[in-house]
Each structure stands twice: as structure tokens, then as C-alpha cells.
VEXGU-260473 format. One record per residue (C-alpha): y, x, z; residue in one letter. Coordinates in pm, whole numbers, always signed. Layout:
N
pt y->Y; x->X; z->Z; firo->A
...
This chain:
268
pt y->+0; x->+0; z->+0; firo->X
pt y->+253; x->+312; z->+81; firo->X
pt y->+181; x->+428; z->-302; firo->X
pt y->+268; x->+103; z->-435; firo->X
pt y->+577; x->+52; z->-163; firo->X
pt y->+643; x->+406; z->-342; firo->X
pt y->+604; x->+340; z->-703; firo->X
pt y->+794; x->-13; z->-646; firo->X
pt y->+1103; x->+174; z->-530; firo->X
pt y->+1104; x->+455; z->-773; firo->X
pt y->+1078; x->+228; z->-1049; firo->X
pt y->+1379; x->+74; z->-896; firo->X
pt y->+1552; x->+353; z->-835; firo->X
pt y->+1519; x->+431; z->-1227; firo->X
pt y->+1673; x->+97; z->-1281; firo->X
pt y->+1987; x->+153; z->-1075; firo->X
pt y->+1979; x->+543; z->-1204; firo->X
pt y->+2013; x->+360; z->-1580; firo->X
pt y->+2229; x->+86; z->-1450; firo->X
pt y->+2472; x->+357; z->-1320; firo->X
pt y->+2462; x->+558; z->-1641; firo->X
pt y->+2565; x->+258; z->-1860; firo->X
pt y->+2818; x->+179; z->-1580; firo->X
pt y->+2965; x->+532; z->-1612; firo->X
pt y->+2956; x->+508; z->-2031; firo->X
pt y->+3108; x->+137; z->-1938; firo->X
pt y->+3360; x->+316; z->-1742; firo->X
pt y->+3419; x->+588; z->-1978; firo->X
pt y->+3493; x->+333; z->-2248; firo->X
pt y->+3732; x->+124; z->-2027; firo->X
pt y->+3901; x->+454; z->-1996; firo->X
pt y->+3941; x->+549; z->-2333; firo->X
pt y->+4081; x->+202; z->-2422; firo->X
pt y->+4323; x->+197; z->-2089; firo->X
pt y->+4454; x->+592; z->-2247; firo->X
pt y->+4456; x->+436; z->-2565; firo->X
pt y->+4644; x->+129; z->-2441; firo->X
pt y->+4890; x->+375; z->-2201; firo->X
pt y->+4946; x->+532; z->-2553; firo->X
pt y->+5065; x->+225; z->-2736; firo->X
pt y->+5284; x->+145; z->-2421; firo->X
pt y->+5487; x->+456; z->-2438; firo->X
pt y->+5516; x->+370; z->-2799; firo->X
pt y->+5649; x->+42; z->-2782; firo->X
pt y->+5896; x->+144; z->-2499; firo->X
pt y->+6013; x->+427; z->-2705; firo->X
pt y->+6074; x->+183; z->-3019; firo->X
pt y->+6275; x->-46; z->-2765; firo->X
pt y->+6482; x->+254; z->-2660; firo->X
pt y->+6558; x->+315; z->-3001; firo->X
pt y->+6629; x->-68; z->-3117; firo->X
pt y->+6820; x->-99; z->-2771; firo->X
pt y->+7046; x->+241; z->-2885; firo->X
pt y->+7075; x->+57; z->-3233; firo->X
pt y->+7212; x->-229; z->-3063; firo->X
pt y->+7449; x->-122; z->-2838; firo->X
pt y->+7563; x->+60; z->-3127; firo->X
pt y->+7628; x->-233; z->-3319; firo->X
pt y->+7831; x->-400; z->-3006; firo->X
pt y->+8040; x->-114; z->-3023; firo->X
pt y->+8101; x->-142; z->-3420; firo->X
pt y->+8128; x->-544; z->-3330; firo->X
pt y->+8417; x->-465; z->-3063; firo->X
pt y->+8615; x->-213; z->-3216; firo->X
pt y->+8560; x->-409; z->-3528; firo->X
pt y->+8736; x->-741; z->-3307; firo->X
pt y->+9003; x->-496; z->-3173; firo->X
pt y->+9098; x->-402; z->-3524; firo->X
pt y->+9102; x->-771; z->-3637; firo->X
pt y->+9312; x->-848; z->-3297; firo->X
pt y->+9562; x->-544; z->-3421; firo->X
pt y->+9566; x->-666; z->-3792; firo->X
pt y->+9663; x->-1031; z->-3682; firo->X
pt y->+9986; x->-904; z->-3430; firo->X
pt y->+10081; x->-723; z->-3741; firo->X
pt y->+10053; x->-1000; z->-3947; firo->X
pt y->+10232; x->-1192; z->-3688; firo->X
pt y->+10532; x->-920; z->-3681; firo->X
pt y->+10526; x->-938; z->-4064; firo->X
pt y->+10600; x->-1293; z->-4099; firo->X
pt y->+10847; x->-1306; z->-3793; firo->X
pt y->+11042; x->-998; z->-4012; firo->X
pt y->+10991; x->-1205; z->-4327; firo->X
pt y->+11159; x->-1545; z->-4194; firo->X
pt y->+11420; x->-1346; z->-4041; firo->X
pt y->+11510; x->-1216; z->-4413; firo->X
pt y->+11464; x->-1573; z->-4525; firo->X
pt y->+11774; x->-1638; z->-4308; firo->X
pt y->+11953; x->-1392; z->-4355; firo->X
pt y->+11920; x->-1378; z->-4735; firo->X
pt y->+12027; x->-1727; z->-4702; firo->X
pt y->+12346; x->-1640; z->-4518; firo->X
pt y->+12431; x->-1367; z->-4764; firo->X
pt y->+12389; x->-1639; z->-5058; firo->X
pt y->+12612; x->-1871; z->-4852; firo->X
pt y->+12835; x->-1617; z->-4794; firo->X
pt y->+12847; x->-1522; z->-5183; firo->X
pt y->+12911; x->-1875; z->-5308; firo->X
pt y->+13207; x->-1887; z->-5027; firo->X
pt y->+13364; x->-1592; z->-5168; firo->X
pt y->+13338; x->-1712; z->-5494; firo->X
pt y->+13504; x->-2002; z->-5401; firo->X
pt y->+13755; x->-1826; z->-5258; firo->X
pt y->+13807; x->-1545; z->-5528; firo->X
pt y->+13841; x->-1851; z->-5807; firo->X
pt y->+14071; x->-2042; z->-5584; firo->X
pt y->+14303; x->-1670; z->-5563; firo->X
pt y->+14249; x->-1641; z->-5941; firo->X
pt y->+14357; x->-1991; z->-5995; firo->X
pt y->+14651; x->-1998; z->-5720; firo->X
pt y->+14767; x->-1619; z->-5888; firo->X
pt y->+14782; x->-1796; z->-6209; firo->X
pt y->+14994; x->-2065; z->-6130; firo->X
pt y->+15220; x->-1850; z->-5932; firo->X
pt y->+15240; x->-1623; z->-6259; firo->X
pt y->+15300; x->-1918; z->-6500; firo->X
pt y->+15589; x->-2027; z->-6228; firo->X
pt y->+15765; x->-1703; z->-6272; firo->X
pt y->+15723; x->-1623; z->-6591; firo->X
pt y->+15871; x->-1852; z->-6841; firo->X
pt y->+15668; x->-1906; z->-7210; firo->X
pt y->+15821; x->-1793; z->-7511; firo->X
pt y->+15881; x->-2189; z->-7608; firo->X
pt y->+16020; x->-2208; z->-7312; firo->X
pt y->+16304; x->-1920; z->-7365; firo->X
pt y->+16338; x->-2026; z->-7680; firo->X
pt y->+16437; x->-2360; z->-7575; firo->X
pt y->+16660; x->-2212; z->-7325; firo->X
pt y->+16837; x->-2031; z->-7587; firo->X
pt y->+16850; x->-2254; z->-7812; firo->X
pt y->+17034; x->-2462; z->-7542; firo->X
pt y->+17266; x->-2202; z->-7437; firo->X
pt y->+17377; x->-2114; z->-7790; firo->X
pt y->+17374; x->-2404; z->-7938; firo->X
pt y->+17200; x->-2327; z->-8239; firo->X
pt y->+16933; x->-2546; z->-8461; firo->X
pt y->+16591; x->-2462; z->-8519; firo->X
pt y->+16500; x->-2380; z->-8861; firo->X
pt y->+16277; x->-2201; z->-9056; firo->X
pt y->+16442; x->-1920; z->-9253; firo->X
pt y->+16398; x->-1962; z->-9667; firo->X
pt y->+16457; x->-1632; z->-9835; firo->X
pt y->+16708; x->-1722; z->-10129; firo->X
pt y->+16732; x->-1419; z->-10355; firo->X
pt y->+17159; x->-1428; z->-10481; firo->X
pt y->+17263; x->-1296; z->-10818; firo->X
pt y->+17091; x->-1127; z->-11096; firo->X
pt y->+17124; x->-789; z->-10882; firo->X
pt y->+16761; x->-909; z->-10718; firo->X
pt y->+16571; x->-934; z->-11040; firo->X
pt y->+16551; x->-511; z->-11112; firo->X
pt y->+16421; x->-457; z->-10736; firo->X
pt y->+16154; x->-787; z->-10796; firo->X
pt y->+16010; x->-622; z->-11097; firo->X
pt y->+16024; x->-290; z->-10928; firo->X
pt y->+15838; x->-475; z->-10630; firo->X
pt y->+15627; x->-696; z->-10864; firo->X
pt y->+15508; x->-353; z->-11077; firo->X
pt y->+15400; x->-161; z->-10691; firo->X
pt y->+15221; x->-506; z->-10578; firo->X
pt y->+15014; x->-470; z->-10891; firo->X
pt y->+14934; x->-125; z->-10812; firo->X
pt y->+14851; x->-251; z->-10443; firo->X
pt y->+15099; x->-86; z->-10223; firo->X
pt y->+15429; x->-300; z->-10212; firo->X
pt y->+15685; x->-99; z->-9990; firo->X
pt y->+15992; x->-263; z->-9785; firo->X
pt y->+16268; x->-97; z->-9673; firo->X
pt y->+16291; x->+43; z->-9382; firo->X
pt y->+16353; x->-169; z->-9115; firo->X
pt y->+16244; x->-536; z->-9258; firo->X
pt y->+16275; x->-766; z->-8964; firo->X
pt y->+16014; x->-1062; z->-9042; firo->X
pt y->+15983; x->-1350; z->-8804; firo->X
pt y->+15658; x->-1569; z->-8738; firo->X
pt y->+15686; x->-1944; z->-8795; firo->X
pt y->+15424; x->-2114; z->-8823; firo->X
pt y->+15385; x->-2461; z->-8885; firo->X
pt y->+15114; x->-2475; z->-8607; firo->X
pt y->+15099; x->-2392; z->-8268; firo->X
pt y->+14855; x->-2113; z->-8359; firo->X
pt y->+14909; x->-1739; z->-8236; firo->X
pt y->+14888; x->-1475; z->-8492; firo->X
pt y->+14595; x->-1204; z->-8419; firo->X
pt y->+14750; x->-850; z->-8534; firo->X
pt y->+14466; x->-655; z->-8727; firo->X
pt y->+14379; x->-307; z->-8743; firo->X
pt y->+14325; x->-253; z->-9167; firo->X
pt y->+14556; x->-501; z->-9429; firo->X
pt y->+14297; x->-723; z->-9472; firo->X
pt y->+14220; x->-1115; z->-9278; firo->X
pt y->+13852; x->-970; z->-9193; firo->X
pt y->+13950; x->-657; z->-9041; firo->X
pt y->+13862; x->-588; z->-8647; firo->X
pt y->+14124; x->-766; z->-8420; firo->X
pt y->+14331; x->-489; z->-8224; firo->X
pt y->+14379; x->-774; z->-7899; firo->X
pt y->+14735; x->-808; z->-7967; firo->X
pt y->+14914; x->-1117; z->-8094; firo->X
pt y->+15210; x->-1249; z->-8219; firo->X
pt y->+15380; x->-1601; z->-8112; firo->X
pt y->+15582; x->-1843; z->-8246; firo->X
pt y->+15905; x->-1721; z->-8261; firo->X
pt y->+15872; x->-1378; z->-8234; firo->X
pt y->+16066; x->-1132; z->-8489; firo->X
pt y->+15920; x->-748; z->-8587; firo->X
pt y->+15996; x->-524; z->-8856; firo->X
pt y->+15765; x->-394; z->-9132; firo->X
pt y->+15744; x->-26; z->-9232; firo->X
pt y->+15516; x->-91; z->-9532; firo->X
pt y->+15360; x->-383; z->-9717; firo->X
pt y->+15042; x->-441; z->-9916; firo->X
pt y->+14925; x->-682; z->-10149; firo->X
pt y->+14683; x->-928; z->-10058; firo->X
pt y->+14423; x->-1112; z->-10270; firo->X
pt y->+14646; x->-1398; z->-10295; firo->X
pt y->+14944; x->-1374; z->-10558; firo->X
pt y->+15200; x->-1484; z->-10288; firo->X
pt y->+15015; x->-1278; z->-9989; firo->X
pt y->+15125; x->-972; z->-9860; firo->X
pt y->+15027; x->-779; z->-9511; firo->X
pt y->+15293; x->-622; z->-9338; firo->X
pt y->+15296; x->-307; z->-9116; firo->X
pt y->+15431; x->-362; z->-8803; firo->X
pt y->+15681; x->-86; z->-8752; firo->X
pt y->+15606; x->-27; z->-8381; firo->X
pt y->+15268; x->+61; z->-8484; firo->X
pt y->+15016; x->-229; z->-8338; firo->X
pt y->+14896; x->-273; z->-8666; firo->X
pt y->+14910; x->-517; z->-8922; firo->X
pt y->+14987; x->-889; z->-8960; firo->X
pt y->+15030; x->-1136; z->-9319; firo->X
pt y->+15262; x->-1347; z->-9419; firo->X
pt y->+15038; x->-1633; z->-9530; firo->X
pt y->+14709; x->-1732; z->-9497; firo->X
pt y->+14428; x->-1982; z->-9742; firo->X
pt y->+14402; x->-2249; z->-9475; firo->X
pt y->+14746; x->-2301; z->-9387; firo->X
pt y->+15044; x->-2158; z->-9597; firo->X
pt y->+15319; x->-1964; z->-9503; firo->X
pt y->+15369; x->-1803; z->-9151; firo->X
pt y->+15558; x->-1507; z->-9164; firo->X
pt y->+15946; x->-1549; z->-9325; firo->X
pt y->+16141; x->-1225; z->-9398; firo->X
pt y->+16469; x->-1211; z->-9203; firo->X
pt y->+16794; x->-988; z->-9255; firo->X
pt y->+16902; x->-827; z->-8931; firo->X
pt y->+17246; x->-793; z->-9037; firo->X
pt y->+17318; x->-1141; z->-9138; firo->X
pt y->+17160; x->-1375; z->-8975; firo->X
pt y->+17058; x->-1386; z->-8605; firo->X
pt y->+16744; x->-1416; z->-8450; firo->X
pt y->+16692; x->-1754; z->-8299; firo->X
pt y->+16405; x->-1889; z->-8172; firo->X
pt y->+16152; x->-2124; z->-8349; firo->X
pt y->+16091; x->-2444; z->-8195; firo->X
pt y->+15716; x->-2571; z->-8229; firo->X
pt y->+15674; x->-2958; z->-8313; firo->X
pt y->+15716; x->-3226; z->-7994; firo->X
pt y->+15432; x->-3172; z->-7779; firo->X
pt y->+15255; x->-2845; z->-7905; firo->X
pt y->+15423; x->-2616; z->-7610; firo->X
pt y->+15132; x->-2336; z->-7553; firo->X
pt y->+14983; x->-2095; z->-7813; firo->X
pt y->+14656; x->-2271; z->-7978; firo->X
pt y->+14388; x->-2076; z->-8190; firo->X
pt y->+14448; x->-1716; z->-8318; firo->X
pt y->+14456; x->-1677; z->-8644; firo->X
């Protein structure tokens, strides 16, 4: 019975002896998997460390990103305070122009007056001296007397057809027109030469220094003696305007424009 007590136990010893080994391989196993695991854990935590640095990099890009926005919009804010404040004050300037304008025409307008209060028109002289001396308005009709005029018209006639017609020296001519128009002195003998800005009015006597032909038979252009240039004695559209005058016979009285026509109209 001891043998078999004997046998019985070794038999079960060899069954716990196995049962430990595949306990220890069991063990072994579980290790490997729990170093294996351990592995995988520092892994993962070291991937979270790097997606955590990631994103607290991104919060910082996300605030300074919000403090830039924050400093773009007071800027914007600044600009558009600045910009209505030139609004207004471009406004003011404007108002301030028109005033001025106002004022400078009203100046222009008031010195104009005040000029045409002091200084008299021509018409106006004239009709002063036409009151003071008594005299008649009339337009002055060259009558040539005696034969003694024919030799110098031929003479005249022949240096007209040449072109050049010359007057003595000292021909006072006078401008009457039967308008109220102004006479426009030009620069060349001819109605289509430049305009020198000068004029001659009603009324108003000069002497010639030369005279030219015009295109006309009964046209001539006179030199103005004082050297402004050059004015005609009749023009296409209207007739005669400029009347020669002797300085030693007749005085020079003023020409008195019809009833109502008391300033200078268009220039011829």
C-alpha cells in the first residue's frame, strides 16, 4: 500500500510539475504581451505629446491671429473716424469756396458799377459836348471843290490800282457808323486778319499814315498813324463807316448814335 501511496503522489507531483511549467510559459506569455502592451502605451502617450504640442501651437497662431484682427479693426476704426473728419472739412472748404465766390462776383460787380459811375461813355461826352457847344450831329460827306481835285484823284486812282493808295500825312478820319457797332483795329489791311484787342467807337477821330486798297472798288484800309494797326473805311455788310475829315477846317464833334443805341454793340 506505501508503493502505491508512493506512485499515487509522484504521479501527482508530475501533474503539478507540468501544470507549473505551462503556468510559467502562461506567465511568460502574459509578460510578453503586458511589455508589448507597455510598448504601445509609451507610444500612444508620445503621439499625444506631439498632437498636444501641435495644438497648443495652433492656439497660439489662433490668438495672435485674433490680436491681429483686434489691431486691424481699431485701425479701421481710426481710418474712418480720419475719413469723416475730411468729409467735413472738405465740405467746409467747398462752402467756404462758393462764399468767396459770391463775394469776389459781388466786388467784381460793385467795382464795375462804381467804374461806370465815374467814368462817363464816349456817347455820353459826346452828348455833353454836343450840349455845351451847341453844335449838330452829322455825318461828314467829303465834297471834292474845283477841278484842282481831279489831277490828285487820278494820281490816287492810278496807286489804288497798283494797291498801295498813300494819304498825306496827317489824314484825320472819323468813325461813324450807322450802327452801334465798335470797330475791331486789325493787325494786316485785310477784314480777316488777327484782331490786335483794340477798338475804335463811335465818334472817335485818328489819322492815317498810309492807305491800301481793298477788294472792294470804294474800300480802302487805313493805317492808323499812332501805330495800333489798321482799320477800313467800309465794310460788305453794312456800308460806309469811316469818313475822312480835314483838321484844319472843320472841327471834330462828336457823333451821336440813333435814340436808344447808347453802348458799343458787336465788333466789327
Amino acid at each position: 500500500p506505501d508503493s502505491a501511496e508512493t506512485e499515487a503522489l509522484k504521479t501527482e507531483l508530475a501533474a503539478k510539475e507540468d501544470e507549473q511549467d505551462k503556468l510559467s510559459e502562461q506567465m511568460l506569455a502574459m509578460q510578453r504581451e503586458m511589455e508589448a502592451l507597455r510598448k504601445l502605451l509609451q507610444e500612444q502617450q508620445q503621439e499625444l505629446a506631439s498632437s498636444s504640442q501641435e495644438l497648443q501651437q495652433a492656439f497660439r497662431q489662433v490668438e495672435k491671429l485674433m490680436k491681429e484682427r483686434k489691431s486691424l479693426k481699431e485701425q479701421l476704426e481710426k481710418l474712418q473716424e480720419q475719413m469723416a473728419k475730411m468729409e467735413s472739412l472738405q465740405e467746409k472748404l467747398q462752402q467756404r469756396l462758393r462764399a468767396t465766390e459770391l463775394e469776389r462776383d459781388a466786388i467784381r460787380q460793385r467795382l464795375q458799377a462804381e467804374a461806370q459811375l465815374k467814368k462817363p461813355h464816349r456817347i455820353d461826352e459826346a452828348e455833353s459836348a454836343r450840349l455845351r457847344t451847341g453844335g449838330e450831329f452829322r455825318p461828314y460827306e467829303h465834297k471834292p471843290t474845283g477841278p484842282a481835285a481831279k489831277p490828285r484823284r487820278r494820281r490816287e486812282g492810278a496807286k489804288q490800282r497798283r494797291g498801295m493808295a498813300r494819304g498825306g500825312t496827317g489824314d484825320v478820319w472819323c468813325f461813324q457808323p450807322r450802327s452801334k457797332a465798335a470797330l475791331a483795329i486789325r493787325v494786316l489791311p485785310s477784314l480777316d486778319a488777327p484782331r490786335t484787342g483794340q477798338k475804335i467807337l463811335p465818334g472817335d477821330a485818328f489819322k492815317v499814315s498810309e492807305q491800301y486798297k481793298g477788294p472792294s472798288r470804294d474800300m480802302l484800309f487805313l493805317k492808323l498813324a499812332d501805330g495800333r494797326g489798321w482799320a477800313f473805311n467800309r465794310s460788305p455788310d453794312v456800308g460806309t463807316l469811316c469818313v475822312p475829315r480835314p483838321a484844319g477846317k472843320d472841327p471834330l464833334a462828336p457823333y451821336r448814335l440813333p435814340e436808344g443805341n447808347r453802348m458799343p454793340g458787336k465788333i466789327r
